[in-house]
C-alpha positions in Angstrom: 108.8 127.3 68.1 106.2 124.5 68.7 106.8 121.0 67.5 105.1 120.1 65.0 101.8 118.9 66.6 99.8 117.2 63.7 103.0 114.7 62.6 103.4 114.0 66.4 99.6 112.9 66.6 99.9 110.6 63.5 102.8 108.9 64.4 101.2 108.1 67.4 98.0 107.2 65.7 100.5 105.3 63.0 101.6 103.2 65.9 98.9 102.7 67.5 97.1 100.7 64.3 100.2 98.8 63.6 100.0 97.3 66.7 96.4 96.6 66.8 97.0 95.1 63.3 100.3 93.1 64.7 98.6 91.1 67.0 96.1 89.4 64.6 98.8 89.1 61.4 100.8 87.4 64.1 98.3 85.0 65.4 97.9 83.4 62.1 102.1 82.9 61.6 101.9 81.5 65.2 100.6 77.9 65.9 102.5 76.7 68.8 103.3 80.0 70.6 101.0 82.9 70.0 101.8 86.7 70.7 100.0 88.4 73.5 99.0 92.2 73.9 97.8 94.2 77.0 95.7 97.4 76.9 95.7 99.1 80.0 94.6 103.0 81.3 96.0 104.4 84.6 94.3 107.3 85.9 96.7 108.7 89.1 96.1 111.6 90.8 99.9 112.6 89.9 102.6 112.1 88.1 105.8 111.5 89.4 109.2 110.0 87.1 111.8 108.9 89.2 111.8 111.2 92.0 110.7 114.3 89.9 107.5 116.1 90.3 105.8 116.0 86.9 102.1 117.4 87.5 100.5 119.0 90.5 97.1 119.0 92.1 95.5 117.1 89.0 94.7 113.6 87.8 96.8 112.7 84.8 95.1 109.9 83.1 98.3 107.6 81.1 97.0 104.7 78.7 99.1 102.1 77.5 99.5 99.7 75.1 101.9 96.8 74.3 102.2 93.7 72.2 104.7 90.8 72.8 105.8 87.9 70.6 108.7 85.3 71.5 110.1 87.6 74.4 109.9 90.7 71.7 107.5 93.8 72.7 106.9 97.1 71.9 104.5 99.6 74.2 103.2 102.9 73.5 102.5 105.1 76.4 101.6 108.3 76.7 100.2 110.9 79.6 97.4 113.5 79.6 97.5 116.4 82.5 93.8 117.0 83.2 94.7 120.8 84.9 98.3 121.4 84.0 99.5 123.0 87.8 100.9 126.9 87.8 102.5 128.8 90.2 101.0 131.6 89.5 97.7 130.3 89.1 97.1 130.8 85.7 94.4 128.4 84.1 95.3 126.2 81.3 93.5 123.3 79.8 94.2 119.7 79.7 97.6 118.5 77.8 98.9 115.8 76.0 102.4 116.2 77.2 104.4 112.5 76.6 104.4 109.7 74.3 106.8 107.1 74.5 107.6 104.0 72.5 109.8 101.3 74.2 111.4 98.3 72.2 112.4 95.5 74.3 113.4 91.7 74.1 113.8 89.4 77.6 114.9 85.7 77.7 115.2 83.5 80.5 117.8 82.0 81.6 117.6 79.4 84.1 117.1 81.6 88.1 118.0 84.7 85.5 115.6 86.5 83.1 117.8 88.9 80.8 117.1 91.8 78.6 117.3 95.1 77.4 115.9 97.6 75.1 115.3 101.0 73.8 113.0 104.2 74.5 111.9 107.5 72.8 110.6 109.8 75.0 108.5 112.2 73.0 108.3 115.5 74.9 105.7 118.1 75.0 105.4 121.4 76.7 103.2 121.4 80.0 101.4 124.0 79.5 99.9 126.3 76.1 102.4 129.4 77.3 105.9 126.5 77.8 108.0 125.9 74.8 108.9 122.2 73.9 111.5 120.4 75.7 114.2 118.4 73.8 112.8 114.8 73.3 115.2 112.3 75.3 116.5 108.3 74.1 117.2 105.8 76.5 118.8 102.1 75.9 118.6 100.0 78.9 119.3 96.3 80.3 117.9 94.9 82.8 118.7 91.2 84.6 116.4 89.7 88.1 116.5 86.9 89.5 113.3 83.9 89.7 113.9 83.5 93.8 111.8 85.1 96.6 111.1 88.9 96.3 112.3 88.8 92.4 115.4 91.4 92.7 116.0 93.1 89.9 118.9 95.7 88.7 118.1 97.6 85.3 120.6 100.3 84.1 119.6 103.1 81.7 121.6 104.8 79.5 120.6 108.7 78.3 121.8 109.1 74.8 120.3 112.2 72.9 120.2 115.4 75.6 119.8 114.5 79.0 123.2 112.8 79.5 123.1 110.5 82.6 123.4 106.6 84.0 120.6 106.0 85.8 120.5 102.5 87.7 117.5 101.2 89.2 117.3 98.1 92.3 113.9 96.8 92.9 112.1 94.1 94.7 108.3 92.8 94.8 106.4 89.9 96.4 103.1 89.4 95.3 100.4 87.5 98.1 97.4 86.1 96.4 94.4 86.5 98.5 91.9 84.7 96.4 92.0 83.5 92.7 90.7 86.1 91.5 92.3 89.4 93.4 96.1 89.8 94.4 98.1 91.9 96.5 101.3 92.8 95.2 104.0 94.5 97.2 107.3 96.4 96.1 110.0 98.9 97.0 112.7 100.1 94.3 116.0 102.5 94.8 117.4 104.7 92.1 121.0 105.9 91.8 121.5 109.0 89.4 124.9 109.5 87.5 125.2 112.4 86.1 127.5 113.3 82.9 126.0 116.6 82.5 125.7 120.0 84.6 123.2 121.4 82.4 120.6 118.9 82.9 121.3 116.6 85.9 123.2 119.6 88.2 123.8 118.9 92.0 122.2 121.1 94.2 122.9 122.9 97.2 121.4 123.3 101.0 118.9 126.3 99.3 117.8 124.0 96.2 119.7 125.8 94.0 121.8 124.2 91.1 125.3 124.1 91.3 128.2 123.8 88.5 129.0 120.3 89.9 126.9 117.1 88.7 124.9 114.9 90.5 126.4 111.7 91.3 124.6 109.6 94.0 121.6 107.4 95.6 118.3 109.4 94.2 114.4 108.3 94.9 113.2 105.5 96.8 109.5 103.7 96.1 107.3 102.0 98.4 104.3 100.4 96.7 100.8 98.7 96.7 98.6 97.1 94.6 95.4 95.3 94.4 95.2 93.4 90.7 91.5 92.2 90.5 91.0 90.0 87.8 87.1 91.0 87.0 87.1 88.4 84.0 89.7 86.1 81.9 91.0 89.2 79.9 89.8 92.2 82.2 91.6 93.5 85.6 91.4 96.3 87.9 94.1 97.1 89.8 93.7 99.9 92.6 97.6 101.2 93.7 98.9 103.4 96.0 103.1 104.9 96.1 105.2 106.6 97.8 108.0 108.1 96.7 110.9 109.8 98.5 114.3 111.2 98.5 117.6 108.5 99.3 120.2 111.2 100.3 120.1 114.7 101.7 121.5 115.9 98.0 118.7 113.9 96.4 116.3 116.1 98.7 117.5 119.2 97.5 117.6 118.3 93.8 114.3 117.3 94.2 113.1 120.3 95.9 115.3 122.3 93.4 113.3 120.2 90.1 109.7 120.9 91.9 106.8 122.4 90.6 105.2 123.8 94.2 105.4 127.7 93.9 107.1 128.8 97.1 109.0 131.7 98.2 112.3 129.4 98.2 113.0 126.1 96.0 114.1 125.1 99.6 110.3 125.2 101.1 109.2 122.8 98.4 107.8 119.1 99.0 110.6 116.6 98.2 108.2 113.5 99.3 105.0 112.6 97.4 102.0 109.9 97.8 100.1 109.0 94.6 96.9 106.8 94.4 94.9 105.9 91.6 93.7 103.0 89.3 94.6 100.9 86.2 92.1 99.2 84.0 93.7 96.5 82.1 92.6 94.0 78.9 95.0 91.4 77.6 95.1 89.4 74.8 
């Protein structure tokens, strides 16, 4: 049975005017240190989450908001799939497949900035003729360091029905060019725990899921970006990724997770380049 569509769109809707409405109540409470907020719209030409191919030959267009006060924030962030992909070429319609809220609160610590937080992912089907997955929670923490190429180490937690430990390395370095445009480099590995067979299974040489659980290095990033800063509060930020498999039993799993119709899981792509834009106001 479907979710129930109309409560999903006004707790979103819910959300989103609280947080309009936050920034401004907040501004008048706050004299010496004011809260900040950031809307921003990424349209990709894929989506991809941690290794795992989430759309296919479409551009998913993901908007985002978030508002932050005295190292508190909350986002809201959701994804639309212009042409939701099908293996058997079936045509369906853009959906509205994810919305997730995030709670999070940071604090720096001398060379260490420290925090952790919470997520809801709310889950949709991908497609009019898919049933609804189960919705997932996530808490997190998450430490870096303020030194050269800002190495940071979160950990995330799976708590509702996708039970894993996923811990995430990255790096960035950002070059400015000009005052006004920026080019910002990074490169991230994930490790992948598995506590579950159902949902996080290792997989074998043919892509196929085994009754053992995953347990080892995952999907690797490699990333560019080009933040523009068009005015004071506007920015444009043209990105390109590339995403790939860590370990030979991440390359199967990947393969085995994929959306490419094939004959075999096995002749699936396990690597995947996605471009695209973000346009960004903050407050």
């Amino acid at each position: 049975m479907k979710k129930n569509l109309v409560l999903r769109k006004l707790l979103t809707f819910g959300l989103l005017v609280f947080m309009v409405l936050t920034v401004p109540v907040m501004s008048v409470l706050a004299e010496e240190e004011k809260p900040t907020g950031d809307i921003t719209t990424a349209v990709l030409s894929q989506y991809v989450w941690r290794g795992y191919e989430l759309s296919r030959n479409s551009i998913v267009i993901q908007p985002s908001m978030t508002a932050a006060y005295k190292g508190f924030s909350v986002n809201l962030w959701g994804n639309l799939d212009t042409k939701p992909y099908s293996s058997a070429d079936a045509s369906y319609t853009g959906t509205w497949n994810e919305t997730d809220l995030t709670l999070s609160y940071s604090k720096t610590l001398g060379l260490f900035n420290v925090g952790g937080g919470y997520v809801y992912y709310g889950l949709a089907s991908p497609n009019q003729d898919a049933a609804d997955p189960n919705d997932s929670q996530e808490i997190f923490a998450t430490v870096s360091l303020n030194t050269l190429l800002s190495p940071t180490l979160t950990v995330y937690k799976e708590i509702d029905h996708y039970r894993n430990w996923y811990f995430l390395f990255g790096i960035s370095h950002v070059i400015g060019i000009n005052d006004a445009v920026f080019l910002k480099l990074a490169a991230s590995a994930g490790y992948l725990l598995s506590t579950d067979t159902e949902t996080y299974a290792k997989y074998d040489s043919a892509a196929l899921a085994t009754s053992d659980k995953f347990s080892s290095f995952h999907d690797g990033s490699l990333s560019a970006s080009l933040p523009i800063k068009v005015s004071n509060h506007i920015t444009l930020t043209p990105t390109l990724s590339y995403i790939f498999p860590l370990t030979g039993d991440a390359k199967d799993e990947m393969k085995g997770k994929g959306l490419e119709g094939t004959t075999s899981p096995s002749e699936r792509s396990d690597s995947y380049l996605v471009g695209g834009i973000l346009a960004s106001f903050s407050f």
